[in-house]
Structure formats: C-alpha cells, structure tokens
C-alpha positions in Angstrom: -32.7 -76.6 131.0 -35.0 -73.6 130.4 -36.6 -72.8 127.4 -34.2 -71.8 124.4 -34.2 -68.2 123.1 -34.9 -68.9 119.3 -32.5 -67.0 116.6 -32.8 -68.0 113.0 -29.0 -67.6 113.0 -26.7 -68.5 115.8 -22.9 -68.4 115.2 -20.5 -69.1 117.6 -17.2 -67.0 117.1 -16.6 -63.7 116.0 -13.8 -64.3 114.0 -13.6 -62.6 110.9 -15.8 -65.1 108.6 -18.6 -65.4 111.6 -19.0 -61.6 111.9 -19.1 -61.0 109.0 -21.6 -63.6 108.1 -23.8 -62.4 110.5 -23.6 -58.9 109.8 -25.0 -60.3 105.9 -27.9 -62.5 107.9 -29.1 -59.2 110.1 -29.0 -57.0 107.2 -31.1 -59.2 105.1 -34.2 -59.4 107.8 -32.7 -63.0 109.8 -32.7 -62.9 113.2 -28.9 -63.5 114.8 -26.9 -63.8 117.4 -23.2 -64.0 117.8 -21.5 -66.0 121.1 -18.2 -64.3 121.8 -16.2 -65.5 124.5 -13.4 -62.5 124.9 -12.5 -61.1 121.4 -14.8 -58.5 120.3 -14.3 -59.2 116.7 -11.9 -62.6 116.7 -7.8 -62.2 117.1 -6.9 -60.9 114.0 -8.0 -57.1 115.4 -7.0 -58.0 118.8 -4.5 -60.4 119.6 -2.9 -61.5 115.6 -2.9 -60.2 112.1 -3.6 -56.1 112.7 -1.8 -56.1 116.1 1.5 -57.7 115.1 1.6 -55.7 111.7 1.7 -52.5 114.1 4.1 -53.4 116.3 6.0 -55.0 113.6 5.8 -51.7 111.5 7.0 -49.4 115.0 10.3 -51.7 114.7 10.6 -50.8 111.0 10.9 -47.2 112.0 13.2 -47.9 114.8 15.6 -49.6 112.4 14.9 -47.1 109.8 16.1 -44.7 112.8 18.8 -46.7 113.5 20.2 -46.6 110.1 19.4 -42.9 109.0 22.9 -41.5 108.8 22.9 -44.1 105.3 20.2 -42.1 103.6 21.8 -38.6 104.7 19.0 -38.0 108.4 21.7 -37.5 111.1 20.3 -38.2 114.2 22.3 -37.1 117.4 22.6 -39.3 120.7 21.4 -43.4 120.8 18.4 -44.8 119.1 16.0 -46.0 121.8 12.5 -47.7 122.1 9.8 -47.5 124.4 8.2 -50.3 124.6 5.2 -48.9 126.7 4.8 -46.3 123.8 4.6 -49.4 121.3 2.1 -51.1 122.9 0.2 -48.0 123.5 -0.2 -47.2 120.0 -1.0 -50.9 119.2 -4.1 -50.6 122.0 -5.2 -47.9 120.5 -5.5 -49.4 117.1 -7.3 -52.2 118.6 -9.9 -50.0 120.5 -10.1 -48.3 116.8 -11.1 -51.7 115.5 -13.3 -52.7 118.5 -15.0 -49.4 118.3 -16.1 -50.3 114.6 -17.0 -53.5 115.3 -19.4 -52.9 117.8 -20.7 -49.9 115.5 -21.4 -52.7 113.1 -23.2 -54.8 115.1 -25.7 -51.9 116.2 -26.4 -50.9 112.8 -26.4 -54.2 111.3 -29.0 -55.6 114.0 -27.3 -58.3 114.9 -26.7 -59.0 118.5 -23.7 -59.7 120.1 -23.6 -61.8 123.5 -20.6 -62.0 125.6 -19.9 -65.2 126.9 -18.7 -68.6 126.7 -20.9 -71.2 124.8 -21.4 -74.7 124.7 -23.9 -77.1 122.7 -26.0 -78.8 125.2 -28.2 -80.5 122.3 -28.7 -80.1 118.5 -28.4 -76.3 117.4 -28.7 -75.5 120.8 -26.5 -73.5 123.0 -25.8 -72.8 126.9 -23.9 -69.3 127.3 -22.6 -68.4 130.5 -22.8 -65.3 130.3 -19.1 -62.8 131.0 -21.5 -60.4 133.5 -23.1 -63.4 135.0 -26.0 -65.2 134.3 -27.0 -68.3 131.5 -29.0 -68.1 128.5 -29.7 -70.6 126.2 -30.2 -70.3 123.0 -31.3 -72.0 119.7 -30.6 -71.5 115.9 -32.2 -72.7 112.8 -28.9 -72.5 111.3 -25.6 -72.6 113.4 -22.1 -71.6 112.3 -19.2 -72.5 114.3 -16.1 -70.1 114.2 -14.2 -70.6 117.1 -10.6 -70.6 115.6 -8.0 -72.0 116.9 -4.8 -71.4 119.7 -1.1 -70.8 120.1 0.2 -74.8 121.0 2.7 -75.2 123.9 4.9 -78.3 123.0 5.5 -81.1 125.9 8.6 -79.4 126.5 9.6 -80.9 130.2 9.6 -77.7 132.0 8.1 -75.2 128.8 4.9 -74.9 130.8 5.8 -74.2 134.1 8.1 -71.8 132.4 4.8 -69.9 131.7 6.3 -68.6 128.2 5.1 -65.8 126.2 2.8 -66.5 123.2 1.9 -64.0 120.9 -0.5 -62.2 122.5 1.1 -61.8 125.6 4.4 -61.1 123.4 2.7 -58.0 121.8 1.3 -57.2 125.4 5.0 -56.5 126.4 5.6 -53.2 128.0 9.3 -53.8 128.3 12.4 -55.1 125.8 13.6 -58.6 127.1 17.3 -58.3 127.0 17.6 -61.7 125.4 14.3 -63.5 123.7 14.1 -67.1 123.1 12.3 -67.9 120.2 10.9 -71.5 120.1 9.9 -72.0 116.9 11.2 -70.7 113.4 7.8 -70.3 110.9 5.8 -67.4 110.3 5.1 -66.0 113.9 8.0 -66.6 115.0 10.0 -64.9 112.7 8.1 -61.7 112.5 8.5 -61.1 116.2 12.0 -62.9 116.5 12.8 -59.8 113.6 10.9 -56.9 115.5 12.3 -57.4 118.9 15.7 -58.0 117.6 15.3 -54.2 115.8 13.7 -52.6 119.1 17.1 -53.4 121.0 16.7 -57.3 122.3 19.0 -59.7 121.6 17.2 -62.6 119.8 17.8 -66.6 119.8 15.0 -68.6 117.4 15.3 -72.2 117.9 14.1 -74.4 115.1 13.1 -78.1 115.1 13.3 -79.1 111.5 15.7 -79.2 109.1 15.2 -75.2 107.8 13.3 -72.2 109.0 9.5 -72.1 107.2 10.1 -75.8 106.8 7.0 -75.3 104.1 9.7 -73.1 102.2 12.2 -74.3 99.3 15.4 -74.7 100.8 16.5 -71.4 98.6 13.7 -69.5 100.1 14.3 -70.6 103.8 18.4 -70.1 103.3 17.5 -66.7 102.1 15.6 -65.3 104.8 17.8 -66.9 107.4 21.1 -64.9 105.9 18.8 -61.8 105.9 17.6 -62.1 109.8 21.4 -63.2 110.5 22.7 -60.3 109.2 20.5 -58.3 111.5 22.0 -60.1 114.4 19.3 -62.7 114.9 20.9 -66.4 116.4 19.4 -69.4 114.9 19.7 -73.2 116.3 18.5 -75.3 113.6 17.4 -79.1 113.4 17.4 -78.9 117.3 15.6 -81.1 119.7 14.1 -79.0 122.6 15.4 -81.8 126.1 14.2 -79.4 128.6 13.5 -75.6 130.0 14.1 -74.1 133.1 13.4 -70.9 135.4 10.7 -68.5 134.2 10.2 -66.1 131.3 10.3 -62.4 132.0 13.1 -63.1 134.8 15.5 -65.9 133.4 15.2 -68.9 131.3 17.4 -71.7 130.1 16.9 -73.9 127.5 18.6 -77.2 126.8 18.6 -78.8 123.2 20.1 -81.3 121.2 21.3 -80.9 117.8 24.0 -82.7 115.7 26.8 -81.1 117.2 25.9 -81.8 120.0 24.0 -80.6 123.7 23.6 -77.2 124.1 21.8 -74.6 126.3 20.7 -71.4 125.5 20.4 -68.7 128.6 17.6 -65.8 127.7 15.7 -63.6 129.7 12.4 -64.3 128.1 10.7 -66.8 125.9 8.1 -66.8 123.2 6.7 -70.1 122.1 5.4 -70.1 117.9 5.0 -73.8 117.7 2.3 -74.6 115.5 -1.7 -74.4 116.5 -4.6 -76.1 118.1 -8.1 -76.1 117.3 -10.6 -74.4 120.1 -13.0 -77.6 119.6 -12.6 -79.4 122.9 -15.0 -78.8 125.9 -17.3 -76.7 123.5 -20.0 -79.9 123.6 -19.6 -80.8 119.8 -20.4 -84.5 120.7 -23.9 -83.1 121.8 -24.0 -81.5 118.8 -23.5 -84.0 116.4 -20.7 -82.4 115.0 -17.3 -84.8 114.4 -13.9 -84.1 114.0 -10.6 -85.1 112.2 -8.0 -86.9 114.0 -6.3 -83.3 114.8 -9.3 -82.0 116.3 -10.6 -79.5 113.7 -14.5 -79.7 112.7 -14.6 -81.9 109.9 -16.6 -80.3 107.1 -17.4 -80.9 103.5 -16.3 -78.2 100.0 -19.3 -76.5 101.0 -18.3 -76.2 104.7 -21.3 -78.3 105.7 -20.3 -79.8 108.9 -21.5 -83.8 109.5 -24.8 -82.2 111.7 -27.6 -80.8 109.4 -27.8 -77.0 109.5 -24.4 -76.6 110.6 -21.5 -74.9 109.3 -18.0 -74.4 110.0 -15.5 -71.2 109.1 -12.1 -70.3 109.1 -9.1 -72.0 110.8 -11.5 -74.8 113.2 -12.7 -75.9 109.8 -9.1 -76.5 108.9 -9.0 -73.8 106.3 -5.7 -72.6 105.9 -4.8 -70.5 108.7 -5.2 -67.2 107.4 -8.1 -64.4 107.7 -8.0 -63.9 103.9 -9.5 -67.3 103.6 -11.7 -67.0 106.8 -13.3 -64.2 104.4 -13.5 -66.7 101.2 -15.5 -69.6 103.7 -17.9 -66.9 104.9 -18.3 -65.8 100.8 -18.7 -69.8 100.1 -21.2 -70.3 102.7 -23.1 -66.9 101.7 -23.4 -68.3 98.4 -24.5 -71.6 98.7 -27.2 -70.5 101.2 -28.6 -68.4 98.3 -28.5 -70.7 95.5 -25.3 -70.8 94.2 -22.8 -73.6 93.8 -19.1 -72.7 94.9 -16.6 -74.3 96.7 -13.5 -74.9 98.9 -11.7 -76.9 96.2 -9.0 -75.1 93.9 -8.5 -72.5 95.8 -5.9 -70.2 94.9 -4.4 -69.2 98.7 -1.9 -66.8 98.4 -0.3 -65.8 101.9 2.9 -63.2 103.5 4.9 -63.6 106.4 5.7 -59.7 107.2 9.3 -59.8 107.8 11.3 -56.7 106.1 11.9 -57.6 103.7 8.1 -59.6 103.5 8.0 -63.2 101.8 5.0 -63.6 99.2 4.2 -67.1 97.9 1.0 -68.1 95.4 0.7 -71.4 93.9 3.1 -74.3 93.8 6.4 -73.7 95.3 9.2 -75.8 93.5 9.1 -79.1 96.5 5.8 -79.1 96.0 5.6 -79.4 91.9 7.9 -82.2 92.5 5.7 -83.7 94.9 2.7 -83.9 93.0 5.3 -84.9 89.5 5.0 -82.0 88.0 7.7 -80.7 85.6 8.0 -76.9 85.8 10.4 -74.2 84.3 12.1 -72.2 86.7 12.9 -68.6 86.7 14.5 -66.6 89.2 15.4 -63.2 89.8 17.9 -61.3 92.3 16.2 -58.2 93.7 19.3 -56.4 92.9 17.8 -56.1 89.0 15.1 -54.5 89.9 15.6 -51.0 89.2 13.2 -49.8 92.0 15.9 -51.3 94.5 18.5 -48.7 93.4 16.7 -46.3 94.6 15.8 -47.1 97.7 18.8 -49.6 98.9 15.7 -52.8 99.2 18.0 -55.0 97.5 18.2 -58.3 99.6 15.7 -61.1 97.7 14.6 -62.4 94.7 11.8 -63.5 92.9 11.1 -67.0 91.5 8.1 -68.2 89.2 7.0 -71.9 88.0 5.9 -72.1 84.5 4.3 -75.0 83.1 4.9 -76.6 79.7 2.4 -74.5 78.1 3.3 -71.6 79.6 0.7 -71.5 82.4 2.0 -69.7 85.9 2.2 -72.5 88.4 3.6 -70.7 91.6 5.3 -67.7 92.3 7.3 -67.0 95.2 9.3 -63.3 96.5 11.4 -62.2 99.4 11.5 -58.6 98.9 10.2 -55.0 99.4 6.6 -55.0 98.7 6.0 -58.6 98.1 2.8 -59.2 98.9 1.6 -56.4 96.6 3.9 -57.6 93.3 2.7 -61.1 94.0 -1.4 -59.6 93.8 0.1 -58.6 90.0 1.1 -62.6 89.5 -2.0 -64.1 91.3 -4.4 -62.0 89.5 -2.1 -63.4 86.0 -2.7 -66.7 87.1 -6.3 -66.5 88.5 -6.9 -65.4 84.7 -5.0 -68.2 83.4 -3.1 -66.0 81.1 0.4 -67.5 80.1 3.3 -65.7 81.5 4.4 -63.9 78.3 1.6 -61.3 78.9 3.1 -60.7 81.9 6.7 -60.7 80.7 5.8 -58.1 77.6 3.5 -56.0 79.9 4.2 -52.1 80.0 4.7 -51.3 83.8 5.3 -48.3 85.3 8.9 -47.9 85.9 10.7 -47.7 88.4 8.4 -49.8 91.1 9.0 -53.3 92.3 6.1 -55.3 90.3 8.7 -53.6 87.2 10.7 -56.4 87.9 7.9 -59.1 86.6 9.0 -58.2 83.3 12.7 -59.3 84.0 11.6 -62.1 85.9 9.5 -63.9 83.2 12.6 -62.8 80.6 14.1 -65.8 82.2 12.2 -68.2 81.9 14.3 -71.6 79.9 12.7 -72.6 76.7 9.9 -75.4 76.6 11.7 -78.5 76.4 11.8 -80.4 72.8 11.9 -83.7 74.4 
C-alpha cells in the first residue's frame, strides 16, 4: 500500500449531513476531503427527496388539467403527458442542484474525489478512483455517510424481473400502461399516485395488514379511500408467491391473500419495499467500526461510532430515514466537536409523505401512546371545517392531535392540503411545550389551512376526573 494522502477530515458520502459537514470543516481552516462514489451531493438532489417532489408536482398539474372544467378553465381535446418532457424538467433541476453543489465545494475549499472507497486500515481509505487510478487516503477524523438502498425482497422471480426502483422509476421516459406497485409505504405511494394521474393504470400491492403500516388504522383507511377514488387498485395483507416476465415489457405477479390466490398482469413494476444499509464490502471490519444486527453502523447519542475518531450520519447510522434529520446528525456532530453537549435522544422527527393531499405526522400517533401506556385525549377534525377548503374544493382529510392530561401536545397527525406546513405551526407549539389552549385561542389569519388548529383543539374532551 503506498503512502496515505493525509486530510484532517475525511468523510465518506456526500449525503446531505456529510457535505455539509465538510463544507463547515473547510470553511473553518481543516483540511477535507469527501469520497463520492456516483451522487454528486447524495440522493436526495439526484435520485430521492427533490427529484420525486418534481415529478410528483408535474402530475399535480396534469390532474389539475385533467379536472379544470370544475373550476371554470375549459380546456379543448384530451389531457396528455409527456413523459420525456417530465423527466426533462426533473434533469434539469438536478443539474441545477449539481451545479451548486460543486460551486460549494470550490468556494468552500473542500475537495471532492470521485470514486469508490474502502477502509483498508484504521481512518484509512483506498479510493478507486471513477477516471481510473487509486489513492489512498488518511483522516484524523473520519465520518461515514454512505446511506442506504432501495431493498429487493426474495421474491422467486422479482430479480430476474429486473423491476423498477425509484430511481430508475423517475428515470422513465415513457407511461407504463399498467404499474405494479410492490409495496404500500411512503415511496410507494407517492409514485403509485403520480403515475396513476399522468395516464397509467396503477396496482400497489401491500404485505401487511394496512397501507403505512406505521399509520393508525384511521389514518391508513383514509388515504387508501383517497388514492382509490383516483382509480388506484390496492391488494392488501397479500403474500407476494412469485413474479414473472420482465418490467417495461410484461409482468405477472402471483400472491396470496385471504381470499384466496391471485395474479396481477402489469406492464411494469416498481419495487418500494423497505431499505438496506450501504455498509457491506466498504471494509468496516478493517476499520473497527461494528454494526447492529441489520447492518447499520452502530453509533452512540453522540454519533460516535465503536472506532475512536469516527462518526457516522444520516440513514447508515440508523437515523430515521429522512434528510431533515441527516441535517440534525451533522448539527449534533458540529456541536459536540466544538464543545457542546447535544444529542440524538428526544428528538422531535416530524416527517410528510407527498401524496395530494400530503400526510403530516409529529409526535406520538394514537398506536403508539398506547404502546408505551400512555393515556391521551383525542381530538379530530374533518377537513371539510376548515374554511380554507371551501374555497378551494381541498376537502378530503382531517386532522387529529393527542393531548396529555395536563394539556401538553403529544402527537399530531393531518392528511390534507398543506400538511406539512400546518403541522410546522403544531411542532413548533410542542417543541415550546406550550399546552394546546394557546394554540386553540390563537388569532390566525383566516381563511388558510393552519386556521383550522383553532377548531381542532376546540375538540379536545375534558381532563378526566377520575
């Protein structure tokens, strides 16, 4: 092995907690480099979060399109998409945010090396390099944020199948006459919803019990009555036996549910099935760096990994799998390293799947309170009583907020038009720890959706006497 290159940060991963961690370390005089293997900024700019939310928001105004004549725009002749227009403006939003991302780099100082990494000893690295070539390199301090990837089940036949994820669903420069959708959480959903509304008919297959099987049962029955009415088939608490043929030119999938065996015939298939940490073959055993028994790093509240000097961010770390939170490990980690104390414990996570209309959740939903035996108060409100709905015809949804005994917001949950901003309103209440009558006798601007908080907390059932 030749001679390591020294850095005085190394961070492998340029997901969002790693880049921006060592855009901070350049800035403040460290010397650092950042091993990137193909995404020039992580996958939320390229291949998740930003991506999906444009193509996702192109099928919003195709169904808004689709359904002008209700708000008085007559359009003349068919509603049609093309796809290869979609994706175009979805490239271009991604060179956007590649474009700034290398920008930051330059003036930041840090440098960026393209190419696939693996720990050949302590804090030390092998790169083989994307234009050919090794180096090797060494850090003082090494942060791992190599994130994690879309699982394929052991499906007999799902691989050889070669079935869309979703980057190569977002990738698609056609409409699949009929999508199988393996898979009924967040990802799925989203792109289950916006294929349906460019033109494709749309099967989502679920294993457990309910859609968002991390969802009340009144939260999950919601949202499946809303995609339903949009035409979208669903196959619950169904055992995948087998699939056949390929996606993009015919596939058929057998399950098992208790009606009976059934098989669903599609043109194309996107698998959403849960995902796997990018740990193995990365030399982590060379390291010294161990992992749980599901393959992500195993760290400590302070993201400390179990080899000295080393850190771990974002989803390998197991942090919830969200680039919100990816920020919050790389502001933890920030912090420690320059004297103060904060942590990954009590975290308030709040998180959106963005469906039309979006679901919002902060804080205990009501499974959960039970779970843990706690007694909360629910309220609950229909979208329908929000006045901001009658203006704009967004009335599918509610709202629903736990309140403790002493009148503390314990969760608060919302399918509805601009969820995740109304729940901000609620998460910044609870972060505060004000009770929920400040919120309930608040003067908010009428008419908008967060309007409806007041009406919400109006229903809140009296503290028990007991």
């Amino acid at each position: 092995m030749s001679r390591p290159e020294r850095f005085e940060v190394l961070i492998l991963g340029s997901g969002f907690g790693g880049k921006l961690l060592a855009w901070h370390m350049a800035r403040s005089g460290r010397r650092t480099a950042v091993v990137e293997r193909r995404w020039i900024g992580g996958s939320c700019p390229n291949i998740a979060c930003l991506p999906s939310k444009n193509e996702i928001w192109s099928a919003r105004v195709a169904h808004l399109a689709q359904h002008g004549a209700k708000f008085g725009t007559m359009i003349t002749g068919p509603v049609t998409t093309d796809m290869a227009k979609v994706r175009q403006r979805k490239r271009d939003m991604v060179d956007r945010e590649i474009a700034l991302h290398l920008q930051n780099y330059k003036t930041s100082g840090a440098e960026l090396i393209m190419g696939a990494g693996r720990f050949v000893a302590p804090k030390t690295l092998e790169v083989h390099l994307n234009d050919g070539g090794t180096r090797v390199l060494a850090g003082d301090q090494v942060f791992l944020n190599v994130g994690t990837h879309a699982a394929i089940p052991g499906v007999p036949g799902l691989e050889a199948a070669r079935p869309l994820t979703h980057i190569e669903a977002l990738e698609l420069d056609y409409l699949p006459s009929h999508l199988v959708v393996l898979g009924g959480g967040y990802v799925g959903l989203e792109l289950a919803q916006a294929y349906r509304r460019f033109g494709s008919r749309v099967t989502v297959i679920e294993s457990g019990s309910q859609l968002m099987t991390r969802e009340d049962p009144d939260v999950a029955d919601e949202m499946q009555r809303i995609l339903g009415d949009e035409g979208i088939g669903f196959v619950i608490a169904a055992e995948t036996l087998n699939v056949r043929g390929r996606s993009g030119e015919e596939v058929s999938v057998a399950v098992r549910t208790t009606s009976g065996e059934q098989k669903i015939e599609g043109s194309d298939m996107l698998v959403a099935a849960g995902r796997i940490p990018n740990t193995a073959g990365i030399g982590l055993d060379e390291a010294g760096v161990e992992l749980d028994g599901h393959g992500y790093i195993r760290v400590n509240e302070q993201l400390e990994t179990t080899a000295s000097d080393v850190w771990a961010i974002g989803e390998c770390a197991g942090s919830p799998q969200f680039t919100h939170v990816s920020v919050d490990d790389f502001r933890i980690i920030r912090d420690n390293l320059a004297g103060s104390k904060r942590s990954t414990r009590d975290r308030l996570v709040p998180y959106c799947m963005f469906t039309d209309p979006p679901l919002a959740r902060v804080g205990l939903s009501e499974g959960e309170a039970q779970r843990q035996g706690i007694t909360a108060r629910i309220a609950k409100l229909p979208m329908t009583a929000v006045r901001r709905t009658a203006t704009t015809d967004e009335t599918q949804g509610f709202m629903k907020a736990l309140i403790s005994g002493d009148d503390r917001i314990l969760g608060f949950t919302m399918i509805g038009a601009e969820a995740g901003e109304v729940m901000a309103a609620v998460q910044t209440a609870m972060l505060a720890d004000l009770p929920y009558p400040r919120l309930r006798d608040a003067v908010i601007a009428h008419p908008t959706m967060a309007e409806g908080l007041g009406s919400l907390f109006e229903n809140v059932p009296p503290r028990s006497t007991k």
